[in-house]
N, C-alpha and C positions, 0 to 999 in steps of 0.2 A: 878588272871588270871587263867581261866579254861584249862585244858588240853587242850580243840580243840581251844582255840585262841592261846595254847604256841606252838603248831604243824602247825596250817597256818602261824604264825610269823615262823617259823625255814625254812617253805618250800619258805616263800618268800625271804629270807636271802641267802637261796640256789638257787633260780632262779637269784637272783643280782648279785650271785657269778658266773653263769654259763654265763652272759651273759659278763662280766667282761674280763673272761677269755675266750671265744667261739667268740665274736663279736658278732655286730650286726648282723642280719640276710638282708642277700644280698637284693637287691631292682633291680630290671630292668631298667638300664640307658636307659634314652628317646633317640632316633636313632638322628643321629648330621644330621644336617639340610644338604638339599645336596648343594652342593657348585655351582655358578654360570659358563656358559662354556666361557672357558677361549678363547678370542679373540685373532685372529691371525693375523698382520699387515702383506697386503702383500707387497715381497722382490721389491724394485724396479728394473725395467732392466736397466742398466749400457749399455749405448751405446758412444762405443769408435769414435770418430769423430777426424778429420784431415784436411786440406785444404794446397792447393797448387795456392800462387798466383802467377799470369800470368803477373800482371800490374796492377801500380798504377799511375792511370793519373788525369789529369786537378783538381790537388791541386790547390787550392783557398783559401788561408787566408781572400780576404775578406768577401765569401758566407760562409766560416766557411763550406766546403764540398771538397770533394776528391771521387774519384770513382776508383773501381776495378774489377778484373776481375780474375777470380781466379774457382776450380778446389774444390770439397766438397765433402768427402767421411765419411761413417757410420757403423759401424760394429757393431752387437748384438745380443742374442737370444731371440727366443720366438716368436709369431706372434701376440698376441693380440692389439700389435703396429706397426703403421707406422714412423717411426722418420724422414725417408727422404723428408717426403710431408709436416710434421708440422713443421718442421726448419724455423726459421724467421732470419731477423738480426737484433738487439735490437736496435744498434744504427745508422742506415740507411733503406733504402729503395729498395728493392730489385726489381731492372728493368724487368730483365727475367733470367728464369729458365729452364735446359734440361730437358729433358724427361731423365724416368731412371729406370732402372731394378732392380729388388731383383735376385744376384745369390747367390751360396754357398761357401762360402770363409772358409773352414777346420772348419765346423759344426756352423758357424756365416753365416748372414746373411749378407748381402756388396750390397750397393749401395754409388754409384757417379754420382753428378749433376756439373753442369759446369753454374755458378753464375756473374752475372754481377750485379751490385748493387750502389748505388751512398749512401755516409757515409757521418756522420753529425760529426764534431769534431770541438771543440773551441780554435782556435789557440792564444797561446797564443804569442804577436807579441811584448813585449818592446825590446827585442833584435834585431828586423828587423832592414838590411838583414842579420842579421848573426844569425837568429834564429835556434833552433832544435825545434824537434817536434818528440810524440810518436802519432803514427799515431795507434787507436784500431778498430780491426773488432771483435762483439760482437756475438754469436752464441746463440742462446737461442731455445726452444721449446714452439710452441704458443697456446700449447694443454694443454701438459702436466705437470703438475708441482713433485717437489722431491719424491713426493712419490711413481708418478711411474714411473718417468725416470729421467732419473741421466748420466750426459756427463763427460768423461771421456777423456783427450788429447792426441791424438794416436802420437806417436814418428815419424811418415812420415813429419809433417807438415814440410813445405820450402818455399824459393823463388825460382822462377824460374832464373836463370843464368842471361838469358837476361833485367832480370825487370830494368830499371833506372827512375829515375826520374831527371827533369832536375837540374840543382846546387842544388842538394843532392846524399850524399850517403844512401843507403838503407842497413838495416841491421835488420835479426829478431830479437827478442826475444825468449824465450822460453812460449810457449802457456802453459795457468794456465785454473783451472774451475775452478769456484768462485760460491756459492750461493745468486742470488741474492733475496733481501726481497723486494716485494712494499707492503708498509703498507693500502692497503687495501682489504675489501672483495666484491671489486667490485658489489656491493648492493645485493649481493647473501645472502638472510639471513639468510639461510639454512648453510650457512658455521659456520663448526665449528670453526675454527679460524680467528682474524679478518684481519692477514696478507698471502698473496701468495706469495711463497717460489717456485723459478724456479733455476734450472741450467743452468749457463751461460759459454761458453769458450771464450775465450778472446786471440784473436790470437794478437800481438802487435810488430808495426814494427818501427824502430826510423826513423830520417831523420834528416842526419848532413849535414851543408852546406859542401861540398869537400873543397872549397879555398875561400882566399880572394878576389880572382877578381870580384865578385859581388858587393862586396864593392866600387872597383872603377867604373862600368859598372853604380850604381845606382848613384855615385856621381860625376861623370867626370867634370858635366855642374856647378856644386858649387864651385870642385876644380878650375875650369879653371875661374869662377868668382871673385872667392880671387885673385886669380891671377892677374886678368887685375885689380882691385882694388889696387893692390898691388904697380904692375908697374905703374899705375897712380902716385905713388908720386916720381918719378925719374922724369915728365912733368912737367917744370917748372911753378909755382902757378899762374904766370898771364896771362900765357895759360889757358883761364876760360873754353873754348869747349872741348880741350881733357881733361884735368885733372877732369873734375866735369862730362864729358860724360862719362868716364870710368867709374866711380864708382858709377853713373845714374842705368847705363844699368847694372852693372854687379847687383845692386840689383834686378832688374827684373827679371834678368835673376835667381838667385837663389828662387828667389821666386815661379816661372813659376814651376822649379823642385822639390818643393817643393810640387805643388799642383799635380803635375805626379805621384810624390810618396805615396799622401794620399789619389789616388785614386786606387792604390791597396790595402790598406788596411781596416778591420773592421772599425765602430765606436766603436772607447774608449775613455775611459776618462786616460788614462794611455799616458802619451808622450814615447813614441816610438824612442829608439836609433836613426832610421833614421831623426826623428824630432829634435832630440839635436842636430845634424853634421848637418842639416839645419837654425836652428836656429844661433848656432856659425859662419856661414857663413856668414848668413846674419849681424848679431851681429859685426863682421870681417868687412866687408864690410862700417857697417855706424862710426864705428872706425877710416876707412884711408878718410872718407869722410868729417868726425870731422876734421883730423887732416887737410887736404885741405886746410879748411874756416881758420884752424888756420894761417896755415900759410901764406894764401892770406895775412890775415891782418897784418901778421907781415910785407911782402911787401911794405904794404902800409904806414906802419911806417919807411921805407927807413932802415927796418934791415934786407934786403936781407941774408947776412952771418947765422942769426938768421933761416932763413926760410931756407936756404937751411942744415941745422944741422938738423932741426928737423924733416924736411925731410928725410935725410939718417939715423936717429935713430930711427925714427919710421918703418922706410920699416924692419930694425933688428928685433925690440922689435915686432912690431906687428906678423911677418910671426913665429918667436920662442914661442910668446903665442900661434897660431893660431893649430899651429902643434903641441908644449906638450897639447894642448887642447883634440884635439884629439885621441891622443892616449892614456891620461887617460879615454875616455869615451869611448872608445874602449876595455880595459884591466879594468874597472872598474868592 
């Protein structure tokens, strides 16, 4: 090896070394790519709603409808909405509506309309007449959905003092908002999502019957049917005109009330309390009219004694079934 190749080998030994210990030499990092601008969802306005009803009339189990009359107020900020004009009720149909102002209620805005409205609800009736029922008025907005307004249940809502309804007691509940989903995008294909998401208030009022006296008011003509059924077998068996006329007529007769009673109510396929105390009636009825024929014929076998016992055990046995009857189907 020549001097000039042992002097380029020492000085590259020595650049290996400087770079070793010096580092690399810096390089200009590429500038970081610029970030996307970040999206801002806007806040929804929060409008506080309340209602005041006035009356709840001409309930009908069997049109499955009730109508009210009642008193709608709105509180929010901001203007870009109207929430008093898009207000619907989800689950009825709104008659007529007031005219109504925007004032300034301590930096909110406040309107109230005065709502008459006729409501759709599915009574559920196998306890008829001794039914309850939550009676729902649904508030919804028919514009807007959660994203830009959002209901809110103001602490005012009430009944009015005087509201009654007839054999029921009224009594509110406490008003909830609920979100409701209808899963679809109404053929809007532009919609990003495929369900619409609304805010609902749900004002909800019960209805208990006050007492039992409807009980007897709907059954008077069945009890009073058993009855002459009843007393028919104290007539002696071959008396054929009263003893087999009583209990003729008093089927009719329960029958006739029977058809009074099912024409106040829905079609179902569900038998209905007041159809079971009809039924047992009638069921009652061809019981003391069985026993009659029976004991015509014992009569007619010259064992009078026979017919007049079975007589006076049957008026016991049958009136103690008739009565634990219903009062299990009563307290059932």
């Amino acid at each position: 090896m020549t001097f000039k190749h042992l002097s380029r080998f020492c000085l590259s030994l020595c650049c290996a070394f400087a770079v070793l210990v010096m580092g690399a030499p810096a390089h200009a990092e590429p500038a970081p790519a610029a970030s996307s601008a970040e999206s801002t969802a806007s806040t929804a306005t929060m409008v506080q709603v309340g209602a005041y009803l006035l009356r709840i009339s001409n309930v009908s189990q069997k049109d499955g409808t009730f109508d009210v009359d009642m008193w709608v107020w709105m509180r929010w900020k901001g203007s870009d909405i109207e929430p008093q004009k898009t207000f619907e009720i989800a689950n009825g149909i709104i008659n007529s509506r007031s005219d109504t102002e925007i004032l300034d209620d301590m930096g909110y805005h406040y309107s109230t309309i005065r709502v008459q409205a006729t409501l759709f609800h599915q009574f559920d009736v196998k306890r008829f007449p001794l039914d309850n029922h939550r009676l729902t008025i649904e508030l919804e907005d028919s514009t807007y959905d959660t994203s830009t307004l959002q209901y809110v249940a103001d602490r005012g809502t009430a009944l009015d003092p005087g509201l009654t309804v007839p054999g029921w007691k009224v009594t509110l509940e406490k008003p909830f908002v609920a979100a409701h989903v209808y899963p679809t995008d109404y053929g809007l294909r532009s919609s990003a999502t495929p369900n619409a998401v609304y805010s609902r208030l749900v004002v909800a009022t019960d209805l208990e019957r006050s007492s039992m006296m409807v009980l007897f008011k709907e059954f008077w003509i069945s009890i009073l049917a058993v009855a002459l059924s009843l007393l028919a077998l104290l007539v002696h068996s071959h008396d054929l005109d009263a003893r087999f006329g009583l209990g003729v007529g008093s089927i009719f007769a329960a029958s006739a009330n029977a058809f009074v009673l099912s024409d106040n109510l829905p079609k179902t396929t569900a038998v209905t309390l007041a159809e079971q105390l009809n039924l047992l009636a009638v069921g009652t009825i061809f019981v003391t009219v069985f026993v009659s024929i029976w004991s015509l014929r014992l009569r007619y076998n010259d064992r009078e004694a026979a017919s007049l016992k079975l007589d006076k055990i049957s008026l016991v046995v049958i009136s103690l079934a008739y009565i634990i009857a219903n009062v299990v189907m009563l307290y059932s």
